[in-house]
C-alpha beads as a LAMMPS data file, in Angstrom:
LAMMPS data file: protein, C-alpha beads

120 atoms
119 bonds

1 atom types
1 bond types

-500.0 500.0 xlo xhi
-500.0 500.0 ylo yhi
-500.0 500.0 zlo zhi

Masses

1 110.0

Atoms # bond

1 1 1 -409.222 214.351 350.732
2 1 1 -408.230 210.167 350.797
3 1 1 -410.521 208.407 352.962
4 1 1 -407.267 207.770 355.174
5 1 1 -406.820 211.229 355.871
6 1 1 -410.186 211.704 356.337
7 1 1 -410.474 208.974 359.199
8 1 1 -407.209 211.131 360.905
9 1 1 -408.773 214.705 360.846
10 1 1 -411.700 212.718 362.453
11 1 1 -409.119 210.926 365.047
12 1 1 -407.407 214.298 365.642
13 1 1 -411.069 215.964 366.343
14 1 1 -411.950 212.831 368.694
15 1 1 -408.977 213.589 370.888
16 1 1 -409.008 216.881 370.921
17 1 1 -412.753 216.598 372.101
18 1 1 -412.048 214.265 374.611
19 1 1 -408.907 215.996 375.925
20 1 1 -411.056 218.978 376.321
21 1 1 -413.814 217.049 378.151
22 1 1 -411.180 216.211 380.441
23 1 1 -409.872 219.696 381.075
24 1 1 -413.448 220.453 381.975
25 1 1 -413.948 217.535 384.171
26 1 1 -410.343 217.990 386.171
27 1 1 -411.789 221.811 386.466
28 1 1 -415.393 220.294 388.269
29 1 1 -412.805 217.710 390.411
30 1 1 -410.758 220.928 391.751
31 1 1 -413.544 222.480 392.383
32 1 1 -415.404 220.181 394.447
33 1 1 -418.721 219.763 392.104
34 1 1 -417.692 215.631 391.169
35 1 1 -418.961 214.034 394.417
36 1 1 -416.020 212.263 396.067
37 1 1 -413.381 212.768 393.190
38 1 1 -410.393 214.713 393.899
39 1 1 -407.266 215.758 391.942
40 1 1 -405.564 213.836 394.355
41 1 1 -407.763 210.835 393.570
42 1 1 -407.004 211.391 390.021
43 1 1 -403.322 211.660 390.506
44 1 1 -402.984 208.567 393.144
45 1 1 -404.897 206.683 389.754
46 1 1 -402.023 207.499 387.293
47 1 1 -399.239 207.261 389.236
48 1 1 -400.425 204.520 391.956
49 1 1 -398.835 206.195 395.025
50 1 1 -400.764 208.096 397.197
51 1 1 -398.167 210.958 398.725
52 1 1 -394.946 212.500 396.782
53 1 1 -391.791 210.918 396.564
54 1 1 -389.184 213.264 398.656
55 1 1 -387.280 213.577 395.901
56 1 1 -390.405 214.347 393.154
57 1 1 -391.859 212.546 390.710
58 1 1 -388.827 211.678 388.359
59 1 1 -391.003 210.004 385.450
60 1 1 -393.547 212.931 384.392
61 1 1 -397.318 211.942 384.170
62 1 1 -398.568 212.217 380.360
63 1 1 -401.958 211.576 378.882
64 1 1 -402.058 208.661 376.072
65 1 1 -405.377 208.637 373.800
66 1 1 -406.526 205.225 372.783
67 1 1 -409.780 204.194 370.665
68 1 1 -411.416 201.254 372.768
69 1 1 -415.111 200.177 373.140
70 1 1 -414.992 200.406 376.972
71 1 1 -414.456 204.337 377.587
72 1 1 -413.333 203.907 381.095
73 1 1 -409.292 205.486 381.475
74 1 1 -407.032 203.494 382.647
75 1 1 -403.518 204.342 383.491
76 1 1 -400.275 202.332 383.438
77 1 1 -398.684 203.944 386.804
78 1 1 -395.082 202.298 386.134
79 1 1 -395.032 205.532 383.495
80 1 1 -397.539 207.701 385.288
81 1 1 -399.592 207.321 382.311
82 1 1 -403.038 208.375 382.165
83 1 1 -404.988 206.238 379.056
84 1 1 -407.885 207.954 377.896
85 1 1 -410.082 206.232 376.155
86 1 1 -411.438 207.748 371.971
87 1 1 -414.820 206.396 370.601
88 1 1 -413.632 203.851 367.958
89 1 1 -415.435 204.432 364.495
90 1 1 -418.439 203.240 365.580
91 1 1 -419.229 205.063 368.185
92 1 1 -420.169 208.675 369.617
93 1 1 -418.486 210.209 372.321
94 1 1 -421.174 210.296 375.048
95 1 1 -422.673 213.581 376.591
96 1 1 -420.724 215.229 379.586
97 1 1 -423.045 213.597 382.165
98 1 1 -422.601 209.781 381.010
99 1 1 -418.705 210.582 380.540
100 1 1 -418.119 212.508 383.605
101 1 1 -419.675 209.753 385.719
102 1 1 -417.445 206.964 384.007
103 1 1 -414.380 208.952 385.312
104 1 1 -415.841 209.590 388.665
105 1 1 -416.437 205.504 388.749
106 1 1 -412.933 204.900 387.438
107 1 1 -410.756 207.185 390.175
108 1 1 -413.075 206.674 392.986
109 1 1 -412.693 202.770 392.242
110 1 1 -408.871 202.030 391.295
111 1 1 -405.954 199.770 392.111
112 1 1 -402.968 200.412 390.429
113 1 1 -404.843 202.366 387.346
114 1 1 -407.388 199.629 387.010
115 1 1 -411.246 199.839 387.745
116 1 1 -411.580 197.662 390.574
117 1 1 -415.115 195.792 390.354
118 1 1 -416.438 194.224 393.575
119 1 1 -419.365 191.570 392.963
120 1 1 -420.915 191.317 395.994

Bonds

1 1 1 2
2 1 2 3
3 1 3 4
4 1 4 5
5 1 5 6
6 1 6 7
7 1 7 8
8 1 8 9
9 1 9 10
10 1 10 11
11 1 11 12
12 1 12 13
13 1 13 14
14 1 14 15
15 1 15 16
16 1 16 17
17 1 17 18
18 1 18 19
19 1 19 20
20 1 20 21
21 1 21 22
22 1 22 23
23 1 23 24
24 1 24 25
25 1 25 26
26 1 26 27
27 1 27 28
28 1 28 29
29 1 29 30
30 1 30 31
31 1 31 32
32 1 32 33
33 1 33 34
34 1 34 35
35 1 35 36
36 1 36 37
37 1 37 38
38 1 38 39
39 1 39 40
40 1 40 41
41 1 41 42
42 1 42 43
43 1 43 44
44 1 44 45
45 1 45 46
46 1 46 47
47 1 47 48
48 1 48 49
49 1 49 50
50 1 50 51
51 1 51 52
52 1 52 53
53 1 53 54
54 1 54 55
55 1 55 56
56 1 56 57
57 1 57 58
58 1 58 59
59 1 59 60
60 1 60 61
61 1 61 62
62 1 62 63
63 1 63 64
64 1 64 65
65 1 65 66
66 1 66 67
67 1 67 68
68 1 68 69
69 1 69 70
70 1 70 71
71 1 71 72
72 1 72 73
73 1 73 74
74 1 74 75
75 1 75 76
76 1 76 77
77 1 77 78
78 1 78 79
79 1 79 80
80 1 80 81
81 1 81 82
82 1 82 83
83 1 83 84
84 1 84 85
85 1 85 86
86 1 86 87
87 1 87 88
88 1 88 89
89 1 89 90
90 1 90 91
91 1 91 92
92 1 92 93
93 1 93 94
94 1 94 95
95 1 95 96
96 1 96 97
97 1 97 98
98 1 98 99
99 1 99 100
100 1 100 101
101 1 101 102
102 1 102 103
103 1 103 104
104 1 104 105
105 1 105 106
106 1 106 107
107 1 107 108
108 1 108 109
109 1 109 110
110 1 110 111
111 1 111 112
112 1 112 113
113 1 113 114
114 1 114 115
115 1 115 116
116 1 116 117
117 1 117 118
118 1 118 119
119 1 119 120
C-alpha cells in the first residue's frame, strides 16, 4: 500500500467516523437528550430559513466533509449544505462528549450557518 493510498483509507475511515458520530448525535437531538438543540435547530443552520418554503425545499440539503483545525460545522445555506468538519492529520477526532457539545454550541448559536460569537 503507497503512502497516498494509505492517507485515503485513513480519510475514508475519518469520515465515515464522523458521519456516524453525527447520525448518533441527530438521534440524541430528536430525542430530546442535547439540551436546547432541535432537528429544527439543525435544519434552520443548513438551510438558514426557519419554516418550509410552500412549494418545498427545491435545492436538497447534503452533508460536505472537510479536514479543518476548528471542528465546529458550518454550513453554506445558499446550497443547504451542511460542512462537517474531519480531524486533519494531526489530529484525533475528539470523544462523543467534547464533539457533541461543539455541535450543540454551533446550532444553538448560528446566523446564516456561521457560529455567531458574542463578546460581551
Amino acid at each position: 500500500m503507497t503512502q497516498a493510498s494509505s492517507r485515503r483509507n485513513t480519510k475514508g475511515r475519518t469520515w465515515t467516523v464522523t458521519f456516524v458520530k453525527f447520525v448518533k448525535y441527530l438521534r440524541e437531538a430528536a430525542g430530546g437528550r442535547r439540551r436546547d438543540v432541535t432537528l429544527a435547530k439543525i435544519v434552520i443552520f443548513v438551510t438558514g430559513t426557519e419554516e418550509e418554503p410552500v412549494l418545498g425545499i427545491q435545492i436538497k440539503p447534503s452533508i460536505a466533509f472537510q479536514s479543518s483545525l476548528s471542528l465546529l460545522p458550518t454550513s453554506n445555506t445558499c446550497i443547504n449544505r451542511l460542512n462537517l468538519t474531519i480531524p486533519d492529520t494531526t489530529q484525533e477526532l475528539p470523544t462523543d462528549d467534547i464533539l457533541f457539545s461543539l455541535f450543540d454550541y454551533a446550532f444553538s448559536n448560528s446566523f446564516f450557518g456561521l457560529v455567531w460569537f458574542n463578546f460581551k
